[in-house]
C-alpha positions in Angstrom: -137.1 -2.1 71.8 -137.8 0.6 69.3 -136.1 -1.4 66.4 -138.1 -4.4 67.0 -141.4 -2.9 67.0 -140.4 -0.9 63.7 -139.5 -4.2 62.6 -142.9 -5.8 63.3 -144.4 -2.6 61.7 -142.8 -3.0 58.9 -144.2 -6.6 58.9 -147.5 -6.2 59.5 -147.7 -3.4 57.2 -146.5 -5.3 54.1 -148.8 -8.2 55.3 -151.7 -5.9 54.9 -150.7 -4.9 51.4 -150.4 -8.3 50.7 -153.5 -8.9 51.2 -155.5 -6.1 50.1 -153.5 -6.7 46.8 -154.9 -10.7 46.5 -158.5 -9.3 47.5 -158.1 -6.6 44.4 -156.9 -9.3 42.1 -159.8 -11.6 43.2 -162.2 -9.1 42.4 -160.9 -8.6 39.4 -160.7 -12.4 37.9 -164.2 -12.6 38.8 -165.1 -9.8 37.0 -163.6 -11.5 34.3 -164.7 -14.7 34.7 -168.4 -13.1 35.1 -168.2 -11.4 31.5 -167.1 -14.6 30.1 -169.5 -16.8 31.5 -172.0 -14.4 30.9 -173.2 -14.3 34.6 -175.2 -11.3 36.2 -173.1 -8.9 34.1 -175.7 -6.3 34.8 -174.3 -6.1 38.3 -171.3 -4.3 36.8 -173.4 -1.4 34.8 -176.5 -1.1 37.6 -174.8 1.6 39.3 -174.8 4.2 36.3 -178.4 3.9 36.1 -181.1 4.9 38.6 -182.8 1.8 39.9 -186.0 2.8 38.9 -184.8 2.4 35.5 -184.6 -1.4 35.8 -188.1 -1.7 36.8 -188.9 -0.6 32.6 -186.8 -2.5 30.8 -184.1 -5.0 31.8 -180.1 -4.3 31.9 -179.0 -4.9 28.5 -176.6 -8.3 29.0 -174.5 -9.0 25.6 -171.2 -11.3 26.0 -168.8 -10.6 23.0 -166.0 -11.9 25.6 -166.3 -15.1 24.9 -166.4 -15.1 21.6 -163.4 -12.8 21.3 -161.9 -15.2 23.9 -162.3 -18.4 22.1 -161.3 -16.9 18.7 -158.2 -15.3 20.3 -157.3 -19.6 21.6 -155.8 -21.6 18.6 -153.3 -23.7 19.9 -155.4 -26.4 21.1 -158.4 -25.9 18.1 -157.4 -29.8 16.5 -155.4 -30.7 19.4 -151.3 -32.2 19.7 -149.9 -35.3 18.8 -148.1 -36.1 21.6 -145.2 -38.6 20.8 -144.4 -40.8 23.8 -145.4 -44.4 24.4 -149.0 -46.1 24.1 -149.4 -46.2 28.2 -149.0 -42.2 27.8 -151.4 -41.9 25.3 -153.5 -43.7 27.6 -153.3 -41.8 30.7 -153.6 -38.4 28.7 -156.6 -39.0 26.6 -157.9 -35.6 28.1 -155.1 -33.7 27.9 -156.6 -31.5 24.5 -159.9 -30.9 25.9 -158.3 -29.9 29.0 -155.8 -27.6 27.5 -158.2 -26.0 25.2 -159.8 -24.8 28.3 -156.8 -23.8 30.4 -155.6 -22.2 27.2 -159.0 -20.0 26.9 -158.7 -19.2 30.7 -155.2 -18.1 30.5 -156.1 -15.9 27.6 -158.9 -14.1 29.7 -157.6 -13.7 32.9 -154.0 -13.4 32.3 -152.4 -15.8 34.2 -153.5 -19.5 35.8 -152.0 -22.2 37.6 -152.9 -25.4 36.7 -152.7 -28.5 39.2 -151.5 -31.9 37.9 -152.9 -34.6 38.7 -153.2 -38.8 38.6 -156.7 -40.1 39.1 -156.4 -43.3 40.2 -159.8 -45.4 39.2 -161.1 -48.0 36.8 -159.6 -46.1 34.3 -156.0 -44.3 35.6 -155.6 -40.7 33.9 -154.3 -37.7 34.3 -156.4 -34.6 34.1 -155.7 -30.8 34.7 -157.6 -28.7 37.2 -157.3 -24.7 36.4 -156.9 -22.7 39.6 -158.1 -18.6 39.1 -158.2 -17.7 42.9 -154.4 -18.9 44.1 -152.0 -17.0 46.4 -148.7 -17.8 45.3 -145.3 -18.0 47.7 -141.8 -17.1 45.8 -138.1 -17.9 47.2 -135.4 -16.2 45.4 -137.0 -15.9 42.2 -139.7 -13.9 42.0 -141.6 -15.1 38.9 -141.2 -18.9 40.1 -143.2 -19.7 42.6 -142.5 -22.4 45.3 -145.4 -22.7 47.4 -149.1 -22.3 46.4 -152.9 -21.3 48.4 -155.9 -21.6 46.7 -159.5 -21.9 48.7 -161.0 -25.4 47.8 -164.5 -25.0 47.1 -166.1 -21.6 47.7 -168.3 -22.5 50.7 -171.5 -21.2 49.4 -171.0 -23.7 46.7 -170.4 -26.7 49.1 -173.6 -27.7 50.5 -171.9 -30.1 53.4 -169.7 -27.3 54.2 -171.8 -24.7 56.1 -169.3 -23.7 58.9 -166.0 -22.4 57.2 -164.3 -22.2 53.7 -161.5 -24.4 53.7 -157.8 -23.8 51.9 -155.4 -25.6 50.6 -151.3 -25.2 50.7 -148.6 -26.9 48.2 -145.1 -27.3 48.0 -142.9 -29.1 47.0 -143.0 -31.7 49.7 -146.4 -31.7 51.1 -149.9 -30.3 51.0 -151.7 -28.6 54.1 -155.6 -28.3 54.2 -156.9 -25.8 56.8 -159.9 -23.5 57.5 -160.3 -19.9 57.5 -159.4 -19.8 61.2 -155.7 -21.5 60.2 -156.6 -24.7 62.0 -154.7 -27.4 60.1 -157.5 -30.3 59.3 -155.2 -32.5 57.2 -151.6 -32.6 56.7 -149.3 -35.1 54.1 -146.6 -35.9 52.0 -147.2 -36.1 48.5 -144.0 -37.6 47.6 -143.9 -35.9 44.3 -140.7 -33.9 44.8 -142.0 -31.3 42.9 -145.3 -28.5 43.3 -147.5 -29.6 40.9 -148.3 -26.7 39.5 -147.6 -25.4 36.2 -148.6 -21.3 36.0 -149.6 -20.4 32.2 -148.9 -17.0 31.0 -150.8 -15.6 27.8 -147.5 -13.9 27.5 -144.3 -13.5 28.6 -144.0 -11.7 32.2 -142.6 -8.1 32.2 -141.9 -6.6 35.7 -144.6 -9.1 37.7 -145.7 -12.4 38.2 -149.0 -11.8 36.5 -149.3 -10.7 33.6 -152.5 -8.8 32.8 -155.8 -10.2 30.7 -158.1 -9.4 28.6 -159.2 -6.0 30.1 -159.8 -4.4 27.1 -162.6 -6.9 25.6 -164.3 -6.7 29.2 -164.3 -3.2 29.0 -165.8 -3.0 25.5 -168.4 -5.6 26.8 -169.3 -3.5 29.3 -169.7 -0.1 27.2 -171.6 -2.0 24.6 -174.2 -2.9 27.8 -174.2 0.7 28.8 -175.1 1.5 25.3 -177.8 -0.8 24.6 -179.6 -0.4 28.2 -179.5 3.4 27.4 -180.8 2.7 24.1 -183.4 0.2 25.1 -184.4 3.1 28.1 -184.7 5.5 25.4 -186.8 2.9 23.1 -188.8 2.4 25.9 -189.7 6.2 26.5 -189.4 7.5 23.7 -190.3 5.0 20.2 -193.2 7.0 20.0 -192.0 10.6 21.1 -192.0 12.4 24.2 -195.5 13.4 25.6 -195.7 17.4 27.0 -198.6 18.6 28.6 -199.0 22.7 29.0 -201.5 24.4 31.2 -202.5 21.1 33.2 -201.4 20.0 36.9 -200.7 16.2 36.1 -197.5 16.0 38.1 -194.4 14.4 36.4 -195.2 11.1 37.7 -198.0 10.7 35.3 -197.6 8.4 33.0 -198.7 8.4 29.1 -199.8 5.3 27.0 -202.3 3.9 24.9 -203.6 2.6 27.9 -204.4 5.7 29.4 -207.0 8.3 28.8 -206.3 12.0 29.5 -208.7 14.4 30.6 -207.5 18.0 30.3 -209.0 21.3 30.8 -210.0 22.9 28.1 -207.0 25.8 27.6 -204.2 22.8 28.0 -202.2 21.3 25.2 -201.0 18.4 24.8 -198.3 17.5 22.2 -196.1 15.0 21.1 -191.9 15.7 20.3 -189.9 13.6 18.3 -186.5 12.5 20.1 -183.3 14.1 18.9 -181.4 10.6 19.0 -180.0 8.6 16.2 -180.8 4.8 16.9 -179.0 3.9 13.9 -176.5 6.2 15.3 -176.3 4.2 18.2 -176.3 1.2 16.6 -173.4 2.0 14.5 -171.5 3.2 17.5 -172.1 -0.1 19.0 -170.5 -2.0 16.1 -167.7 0.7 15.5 -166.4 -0.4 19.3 -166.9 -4.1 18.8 -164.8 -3.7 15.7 -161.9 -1.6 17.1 -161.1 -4.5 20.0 -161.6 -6.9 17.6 -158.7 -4.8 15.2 -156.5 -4.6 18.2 -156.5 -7.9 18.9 -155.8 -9.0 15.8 -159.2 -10.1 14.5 -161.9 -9.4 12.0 -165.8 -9.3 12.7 -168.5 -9.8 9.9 -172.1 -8.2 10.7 -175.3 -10.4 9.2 -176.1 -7.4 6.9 -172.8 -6.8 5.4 -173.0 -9.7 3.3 -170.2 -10.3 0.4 -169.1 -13.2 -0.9 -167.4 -15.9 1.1 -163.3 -15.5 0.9 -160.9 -18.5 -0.4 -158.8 -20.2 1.6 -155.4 -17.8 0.6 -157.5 -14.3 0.9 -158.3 -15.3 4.6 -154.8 -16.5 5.0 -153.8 -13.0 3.8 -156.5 -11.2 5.7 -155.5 -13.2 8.7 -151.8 -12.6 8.7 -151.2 -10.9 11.7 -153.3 -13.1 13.9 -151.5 -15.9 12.5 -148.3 -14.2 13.3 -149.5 -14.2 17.1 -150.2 -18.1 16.5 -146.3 -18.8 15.7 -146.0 -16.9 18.9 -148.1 -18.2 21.2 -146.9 -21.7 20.2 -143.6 -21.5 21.5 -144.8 -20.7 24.8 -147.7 -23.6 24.9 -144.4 -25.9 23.9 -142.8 -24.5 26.8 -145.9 -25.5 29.3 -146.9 -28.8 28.1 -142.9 -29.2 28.8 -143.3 -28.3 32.7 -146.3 -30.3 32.6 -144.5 -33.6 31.0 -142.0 -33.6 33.8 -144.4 -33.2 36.2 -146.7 -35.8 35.0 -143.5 -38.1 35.3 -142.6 -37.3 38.8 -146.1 -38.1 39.8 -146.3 -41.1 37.8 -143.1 -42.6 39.3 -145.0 -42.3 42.7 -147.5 -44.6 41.1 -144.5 -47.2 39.5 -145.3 -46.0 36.0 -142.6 -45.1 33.8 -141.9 -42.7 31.4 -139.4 -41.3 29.2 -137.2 -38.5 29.9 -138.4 -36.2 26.9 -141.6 -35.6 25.3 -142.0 -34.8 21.3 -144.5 -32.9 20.7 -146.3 -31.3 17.8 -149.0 -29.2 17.3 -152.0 -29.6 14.9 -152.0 -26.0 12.8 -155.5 -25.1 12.4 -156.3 -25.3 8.2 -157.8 -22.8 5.9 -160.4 -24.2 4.2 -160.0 -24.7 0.2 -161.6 -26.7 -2.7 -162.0 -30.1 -3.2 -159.9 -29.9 -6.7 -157.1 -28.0 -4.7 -157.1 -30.7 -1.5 -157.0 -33.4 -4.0 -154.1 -31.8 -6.1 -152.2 -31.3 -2.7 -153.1 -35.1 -1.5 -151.0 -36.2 -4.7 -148.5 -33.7 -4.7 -147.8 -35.2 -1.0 -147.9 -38.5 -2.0 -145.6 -38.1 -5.5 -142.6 -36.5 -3.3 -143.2 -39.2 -0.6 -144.1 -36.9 2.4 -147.0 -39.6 3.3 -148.4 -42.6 2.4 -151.6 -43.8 1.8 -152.1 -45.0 5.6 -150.8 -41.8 6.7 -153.2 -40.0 4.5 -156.4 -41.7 5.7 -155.4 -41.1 9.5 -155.2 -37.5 8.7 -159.5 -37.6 7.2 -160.1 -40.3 9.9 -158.2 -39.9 13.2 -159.9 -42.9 15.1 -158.0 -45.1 12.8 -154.3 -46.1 14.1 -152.0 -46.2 11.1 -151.9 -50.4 11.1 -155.7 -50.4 10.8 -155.4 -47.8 7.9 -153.2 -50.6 6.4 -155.8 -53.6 7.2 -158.9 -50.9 5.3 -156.6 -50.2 2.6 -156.0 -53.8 1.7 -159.4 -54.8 2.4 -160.6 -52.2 -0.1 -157.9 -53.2 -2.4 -159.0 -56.9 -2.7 -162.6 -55.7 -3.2 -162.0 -54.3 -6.1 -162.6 -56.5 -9.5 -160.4 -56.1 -12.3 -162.3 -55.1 -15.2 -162.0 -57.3 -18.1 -162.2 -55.6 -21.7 -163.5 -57.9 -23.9 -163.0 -57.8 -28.0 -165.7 -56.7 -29.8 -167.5 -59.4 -31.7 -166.8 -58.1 -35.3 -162.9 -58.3 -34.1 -163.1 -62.0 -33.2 -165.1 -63.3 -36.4 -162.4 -61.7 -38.8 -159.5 -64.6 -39.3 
């Protein structure tokens, strides 16, 4: 009797950890999902002030996270070719503004799973829903998961769902929708064989299923906020130096201006201090964070007044090094997901009777550096001389709505509309015999 309720102890105690855990990481995507969307991030910073603060000048809301964010994502910048069949090329047409996303959201909050899906409609695709908010289930490995929970639509979001928030369960045989209560509203087999799920790291795991995100460019966010709504306070109070009255009962709550007259007895003073601050102190302080997280993350930021002139092409290589280091990287792990997500697409597709290969190829677009027109045309025909392209390949690459066989048909059209020039002898030359 005693060992079974130690048992159920034991349960219920790890349950509650379980969950406190999920409500801890929940709180903390959305912090991160805040700073990147830029939403009410002065709800994060209210607290150091006193209230009464806000009523002078507004919280100070800057969003460097993004930026960072998006700089940070390369992978995806011109996209993948993706070497498969015609019908494939089809149903993913967008797969690379999908990813691009999904790649950005991995990079911010660390890890994602990302749902699979065919849409079935006039136009059959596949598209690629990014899940932050999931609860994940794990059988004997515990960095692959077998089961998924995610809550469908946040139910303040749902206008025709006013009673309960409603949740969703995967595996790899079925998916369960119920409410918050546990009452099971629909139930059914997917007939995939397979979750269709594909979790996205923005590195390898270490000791846990998630790996952490981008804490330290929300946290520089957030100083830089705490900085410039203290400075803006101080601007407020304090541009034109701090009023002090002597020998007069005004009260501290008196405000000065230039919209209000003083009347003082005749034995007060009244004087006006300069503020010990530094704004350009401040300011500098401000930048001198922005460019430390930007340094540790491999990147480089360039303020409006620093001016110099605009690097080539092989300086920013050089300069860039590093980051491009991470890019070599990051790409065999992206090979790795679109991968799981191939063989996924195919089990779902076979539920549909569409067929696919086995494998996928796949190759990456590297992002360019840019360089002069004289050195792009030198490498065009370097390329061509040794045979690497042809001309159809070359004009795909400068216009990639063309298909290689209607690079063909332009280039001959544009061939035959050319004239042969006909030299002609000068007349002196033809009257000589």
């Amino acid at each position: 009797m005693i060992y079974n309720y130690s048992k159920q102890a034991i349960k219920d105690s790890i349950n509650v950890l379980k969950i406190e855990n999920h409500r801890k990481r929940e709180g903390y995507v959305h912090k991160l999902l805040d700073y990147y969307n830029g939403n009410n991030t002065k709800s994060y910073i209210e607290s150091k002030f006193d209230l009464d603060a806000f009523r002078e000048v507004p919280a100070y809301e800057a969003n460097i996270t993004k930026k960072f964010i998006n700089k940070m994502s390369r992978i995806y910048t011109v996209g993948a070719d993706r070497n498969v069949n015609k019908k494939y090329n089809n149903l993913s047409a967008l797969k690379d503004a999908k990813m691009k996303h999904i790649e950005r959201m991995t990079r911010l909050v660390g890890t994602i799973a990302v749902r699979v899906m065919y849409v079935d409609d006039e136009m059959p695709h596949f598209d690629y829903q990014p899940i932050y908010y999931f609860h994940p289930f794990f059988g004997d490995d515990p960095f692959k998961p077998v089961a998924i929970s995610y809550p469908l639509m946040h139910y303040t979001e749902d206008a025709s769902n006013s009673d309960s928030c409603q949740y969703i369960h995967w595996n790899e045989q079925s998916y369960i929708i119920f409410d918050e209560s546990g009452k099971v509203i629909e139930e059914k087999d997917h007939g995939y064989g397979a979750l269709p799920f594909v979790f996205t790291h923005r590195e390898h795991q270490c000791d846990s299923f998630y790996v952490e995100g981008a804490n330290d460019i929300v946290n520089a966010n957030e100083h830089i906020n705490l900085t410039m709504t203290e400075m803006q306070l101080g601007l407020r109070f304090q541009m034109f130096g701090q009023p002090v009255v002597s020998g007069a009962d005004l009260g501290n709550n008196q405000r000065f201006g230039s919209d209000v007259i003083l009347e003082l007895p005749s034995d007060a003073n009244y004087n006006i201090l300069s503020p010990a601050g530094d704004i350009n102190k401040v300011i500098e302080n401000v930048k001198f964070q922005m460019e430390l997280v930007a340094q540790n993350n491999h990147l480089f930021v360039q303020f409006a007044q620093d001016g110099g002139e605009t690097p080539s092409g092989i300086a920013l290589k050089i300069k860039d090094l590093e980051r491009f280091e991470d890019y070599q990287d990051d790409l065999a792990l992206w090979t790795q997901y679109e991968h799981e997500i191939y063989q996924i697409e195919r089990k779902i597709a076979r539920t549909f009777n569409i067929g696919m290969p086995e494998g996928l190829k796949l190759d990456f677009n590297e992002p360019e550096y840019p360089m002069t027109i004289q050195d792009q045309i030198s490498l065009d025909n370097h390329r061509l001389n040794l045979g690497l392209v042809n001309k159809a390949e070359l004009m795909v690459e400068y216009n990639k709505d063309l298909t290689i066989d209607e690079a063909k048909a332009k280039l001959n059209e544009n061939q035959a509309q050319i004239e042969p020039i006909i030299q002609e002898e000068p007349e002196d030359d033809r009257n000589q015999v």
